[in-house]
C-alpha positions in Angstrom: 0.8 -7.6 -26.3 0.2 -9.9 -23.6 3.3 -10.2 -22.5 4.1 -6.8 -22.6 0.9 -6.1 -20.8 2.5 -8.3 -17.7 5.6 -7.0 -18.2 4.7 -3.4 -17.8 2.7 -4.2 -14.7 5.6 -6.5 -13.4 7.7 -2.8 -13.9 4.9 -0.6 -12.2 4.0 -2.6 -9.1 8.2 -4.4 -8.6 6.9 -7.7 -8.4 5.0 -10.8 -10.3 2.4 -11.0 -7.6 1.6 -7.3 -7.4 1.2 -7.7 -11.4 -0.8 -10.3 -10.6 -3.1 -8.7 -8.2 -3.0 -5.5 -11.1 -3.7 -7.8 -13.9 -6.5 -10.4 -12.0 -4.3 -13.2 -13.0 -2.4 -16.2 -11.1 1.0 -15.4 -10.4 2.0 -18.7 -12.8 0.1 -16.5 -15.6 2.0 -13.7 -15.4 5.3 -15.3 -14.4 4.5 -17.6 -18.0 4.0 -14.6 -19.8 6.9 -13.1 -18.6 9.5 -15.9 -20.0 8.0 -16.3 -23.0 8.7 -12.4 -23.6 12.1 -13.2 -22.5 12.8 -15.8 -24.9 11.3 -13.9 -27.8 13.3 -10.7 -27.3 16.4 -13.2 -26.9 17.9 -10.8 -23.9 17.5 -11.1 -20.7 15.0 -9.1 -19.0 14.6 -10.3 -15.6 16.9 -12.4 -13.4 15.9 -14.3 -10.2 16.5 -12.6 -6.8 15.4 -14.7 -3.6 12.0 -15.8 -4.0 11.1 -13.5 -7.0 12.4 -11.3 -10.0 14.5 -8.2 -10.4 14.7 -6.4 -13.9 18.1 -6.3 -15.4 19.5 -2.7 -16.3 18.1 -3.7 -19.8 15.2 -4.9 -18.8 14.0 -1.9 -16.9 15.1 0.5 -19.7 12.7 -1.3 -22.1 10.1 -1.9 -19.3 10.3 2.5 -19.0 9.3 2.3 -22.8 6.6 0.0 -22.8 5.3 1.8 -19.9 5.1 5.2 -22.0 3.7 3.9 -24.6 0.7 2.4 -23.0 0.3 5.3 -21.3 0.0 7.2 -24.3 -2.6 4.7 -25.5 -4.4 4.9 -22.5 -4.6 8.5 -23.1 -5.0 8.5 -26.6 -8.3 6.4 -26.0 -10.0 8.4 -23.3 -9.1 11.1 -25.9 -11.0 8.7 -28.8 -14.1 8.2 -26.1 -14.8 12.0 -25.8 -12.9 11.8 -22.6 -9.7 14.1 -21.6 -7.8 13.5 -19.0 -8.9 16.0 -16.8 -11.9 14.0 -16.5 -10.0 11.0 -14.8 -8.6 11.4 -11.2 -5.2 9.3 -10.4 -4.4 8.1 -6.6 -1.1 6.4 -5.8 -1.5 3.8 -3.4 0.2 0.1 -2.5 -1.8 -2.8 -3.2 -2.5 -3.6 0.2 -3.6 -0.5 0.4 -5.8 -0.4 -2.7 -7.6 -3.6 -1.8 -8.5 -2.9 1.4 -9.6 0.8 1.4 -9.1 2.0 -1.5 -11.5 0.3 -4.1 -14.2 0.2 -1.5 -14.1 3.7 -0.6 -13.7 4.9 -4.5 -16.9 2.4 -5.3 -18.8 4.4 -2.6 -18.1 8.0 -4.5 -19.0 6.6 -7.7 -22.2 6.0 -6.3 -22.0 9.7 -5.6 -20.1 10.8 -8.4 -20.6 8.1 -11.4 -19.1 10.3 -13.7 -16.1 10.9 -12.5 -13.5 7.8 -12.6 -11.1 7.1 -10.2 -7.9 5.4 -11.2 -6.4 3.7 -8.6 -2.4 3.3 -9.9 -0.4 0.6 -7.9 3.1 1.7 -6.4 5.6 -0.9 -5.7 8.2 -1.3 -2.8 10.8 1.3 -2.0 12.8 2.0 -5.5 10.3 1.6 -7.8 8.1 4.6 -6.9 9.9 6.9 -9.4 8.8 4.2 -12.4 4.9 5.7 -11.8 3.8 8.2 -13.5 2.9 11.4 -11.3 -0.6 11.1 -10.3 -3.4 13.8 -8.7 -3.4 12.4 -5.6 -0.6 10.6 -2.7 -2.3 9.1 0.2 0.3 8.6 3.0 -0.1 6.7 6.3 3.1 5.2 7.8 4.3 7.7 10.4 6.4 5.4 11.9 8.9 5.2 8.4 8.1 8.9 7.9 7.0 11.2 10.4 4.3 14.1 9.8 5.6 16.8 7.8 4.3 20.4 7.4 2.9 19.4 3.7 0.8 22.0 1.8 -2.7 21.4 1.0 -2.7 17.8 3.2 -6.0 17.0 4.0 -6.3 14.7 7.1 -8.5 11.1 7.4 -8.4 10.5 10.9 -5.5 9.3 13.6 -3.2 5.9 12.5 -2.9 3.5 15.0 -0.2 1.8 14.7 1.1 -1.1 16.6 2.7 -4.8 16.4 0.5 -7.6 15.6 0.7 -11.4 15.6 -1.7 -14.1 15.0 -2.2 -16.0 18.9 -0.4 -19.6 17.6 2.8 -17.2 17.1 4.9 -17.9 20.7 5.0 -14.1 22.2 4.7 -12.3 25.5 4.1 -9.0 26.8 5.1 -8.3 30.4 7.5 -5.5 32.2 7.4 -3.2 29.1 8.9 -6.2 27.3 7.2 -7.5 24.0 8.6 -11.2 23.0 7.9 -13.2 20.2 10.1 -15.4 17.8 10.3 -14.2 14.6 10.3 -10.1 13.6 8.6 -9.3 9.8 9.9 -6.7 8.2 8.3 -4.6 4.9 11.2 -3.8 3.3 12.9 -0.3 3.2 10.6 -0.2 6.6 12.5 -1.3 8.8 13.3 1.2 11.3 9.5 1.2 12.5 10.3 -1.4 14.6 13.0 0.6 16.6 10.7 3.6 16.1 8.0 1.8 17.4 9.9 0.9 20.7 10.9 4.6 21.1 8.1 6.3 20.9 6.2 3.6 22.9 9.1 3.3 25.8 8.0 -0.8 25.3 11.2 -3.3 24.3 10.9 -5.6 21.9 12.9 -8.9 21.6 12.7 -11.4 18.8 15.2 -14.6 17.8 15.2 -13.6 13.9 13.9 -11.5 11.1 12.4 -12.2 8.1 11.4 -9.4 5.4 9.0 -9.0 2.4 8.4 -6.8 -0.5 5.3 -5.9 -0.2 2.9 -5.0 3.1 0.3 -7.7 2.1 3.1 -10.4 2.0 4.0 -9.6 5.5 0.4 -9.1 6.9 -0.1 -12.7 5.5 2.7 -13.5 6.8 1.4 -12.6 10.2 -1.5 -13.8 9.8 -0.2 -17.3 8.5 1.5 -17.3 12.3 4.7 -16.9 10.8 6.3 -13.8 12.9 4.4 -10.3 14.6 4.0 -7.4 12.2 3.7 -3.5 12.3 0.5 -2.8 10.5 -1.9 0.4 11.0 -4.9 -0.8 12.4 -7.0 0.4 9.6 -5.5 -2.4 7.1 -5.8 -5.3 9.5 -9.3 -4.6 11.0 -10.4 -7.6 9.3 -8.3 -9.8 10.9 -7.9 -8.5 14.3 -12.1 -8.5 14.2 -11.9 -12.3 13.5 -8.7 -13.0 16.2 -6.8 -14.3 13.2 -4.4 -11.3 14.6 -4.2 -9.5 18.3 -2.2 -6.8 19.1 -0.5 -7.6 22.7 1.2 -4.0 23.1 -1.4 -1.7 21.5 -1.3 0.7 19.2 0.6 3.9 18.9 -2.3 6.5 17.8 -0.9 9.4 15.9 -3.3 12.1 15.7 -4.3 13.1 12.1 -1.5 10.8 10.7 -3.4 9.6 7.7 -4.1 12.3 4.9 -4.1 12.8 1.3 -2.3 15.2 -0.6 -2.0 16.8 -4.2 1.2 14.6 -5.5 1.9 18.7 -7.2 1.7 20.7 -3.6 0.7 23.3 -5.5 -2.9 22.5 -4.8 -4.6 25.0 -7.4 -3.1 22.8 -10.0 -5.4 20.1 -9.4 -8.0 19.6 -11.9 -11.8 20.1 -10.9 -12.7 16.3 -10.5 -9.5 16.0 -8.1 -11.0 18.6 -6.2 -14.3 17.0 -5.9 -12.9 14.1 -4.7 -10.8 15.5 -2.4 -13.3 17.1 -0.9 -15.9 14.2 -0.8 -13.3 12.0 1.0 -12.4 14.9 3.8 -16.4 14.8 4.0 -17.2 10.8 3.8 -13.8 8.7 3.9 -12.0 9.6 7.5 -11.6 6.6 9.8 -13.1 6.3 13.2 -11.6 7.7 16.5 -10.6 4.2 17.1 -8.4 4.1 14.1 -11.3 1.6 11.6 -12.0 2.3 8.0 -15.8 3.4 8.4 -17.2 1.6 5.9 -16.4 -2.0 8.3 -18.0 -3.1 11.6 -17.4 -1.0 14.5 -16.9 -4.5 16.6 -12.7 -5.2 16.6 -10.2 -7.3 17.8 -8.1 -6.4 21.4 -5.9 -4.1 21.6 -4.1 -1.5 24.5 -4.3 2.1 23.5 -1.3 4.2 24.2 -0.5 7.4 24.4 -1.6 9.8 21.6 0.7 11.4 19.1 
């Protein structure tokens, strides 16, 4: 059960270290637990692609499976506990995402709201979003990989900054319109916002090579590590560009009500009455700052160049 429990996560998130982060385990945990499901089942399951794991057609048919089937367990215990569903509210968020806003902005409603649970559900790089199962709520940020939309029922945070952002050990330069720096990070299936980015902000941007990760937090670290420069909204890497670890040499695009939630069902009256009430408490308590901060960190930041509003 284990094993399967790793597995499923491994299938939900696309990779062994967002299982990991799901799970609370080390990455050789869950990487352990996947081979010795593998070599029980005598099939293989997984195969090796780059630095991590892909499922194999066989694999992610039995990985769809196991995934039901805990769901159905999940459900049939809230129903054991006296608990339907409608009493549980479901976000869809990355794990970057879900670690740095998320989890503290749900543990600040349940101080509001402690009888209402939140459950924050992990989505994984580009092609594994249609492995989750449909949840209440989508919260959306990136409007440089997809631009604002006339969505019904969206119910705006605040503005996203958005800009490039390298640690200051990285070589780069910014003079003449021109941003320079040696190594480009991609997220991938993101990466147009680069050329976006340039576009919209009339600023060039040259680099000697590019280098792209599965998952935002692996390319924030990445960043931060000194490795390459980034696109990031502000709002994710406050932390860091508060401490330097990270700067912002060009600024940051600010795109006016760019971050919102949204019924994942547009059809917002189908929303159960706890979805309601926390979509309401987060237009009311959770939008971000005029300078593009989570409000729940300190208002003191790292440099940056505004440019022009969106």
């Amino acid at each position: 059960m284990s094993s399967l429990l790793a597995f499923e996560a491994v299938f939900r998130t696309g990779s062994v270290t967002g299982a990991a982060d799901l799970l609370g385990r080390t990455h050789s945990a869950v990487s352990k637990q996947l081979h010795q499901l593998q070599d029980h089942a005598g099939v293989e399951l997984f195969r090796k692609q780059g630095t991590g794991l892909v499922l194999t057609p066989g694999g992610k048919a039995f990985a769809k499976v196991v995934t039901a089937a805990f769901e159905e367990m999940r459900g049939g215990y809230a129903t054991l506990r006296g608990r339907s569903d409608q009493s549980t509210v479901t976000i869809a968020v990355s794990a970057t995402f879900a670690r740095v806003w998320a989890i503290p902005t749900v543990s600040r409603f349940n101080i509001d709201h402690p009888d209402i649970d939140i459950l924050i559900r992990l989505v994984g790089p580009i092609g594994s979003r249609e492995l989750e199962v449909a949840p209440d709520l989508v919260m959306s940020w990136d409007r440089l990989l997809t631009p604002m939309g006339e969505e019904t029922f969206t119910v705006s945070l605040g503005d996203v900054h958005m800009g490039p952002v390298v640690s200051p050990s990285h070589p780069h330069t910014f003079a003449d319109a021109i941003l320079s720096f040696a190594t480009r990070i991609d997220r991938r299936g993101a990466e147009i916002v680069w050329a976006n980015w340039s576009r919209i902000s009339g600023i060039a941007v040259d680099w000697k090579k590019a280098m792209t990760y599965d998952h935002s937090y692996l390319a924030f670290e990445a960043a931060r590590m000194g490795m390459g420069a980034v696109i990031a909204p502000r709002f994710l890497i406050e932390e860091e560009l508060a401490s330097g670890a990270l700067v912002a040499p060009a600024g940051f695009l600010v795109f006016k009500e760019g971050f919102y939630v949204r019924p994942y069902d547009t059809r917002r009256g189908k929303l159960t009455k706890n979805a309601h009430i926390f979509l309401d408490w987060l237009e009311a308590n959770a939008r971000l700052t005029p300078e593009g901060r989570p409000a729940f960190l300190s208002p003191e930041a790292g440099l940056s160049v505004p440019l022009p509003q969106l």
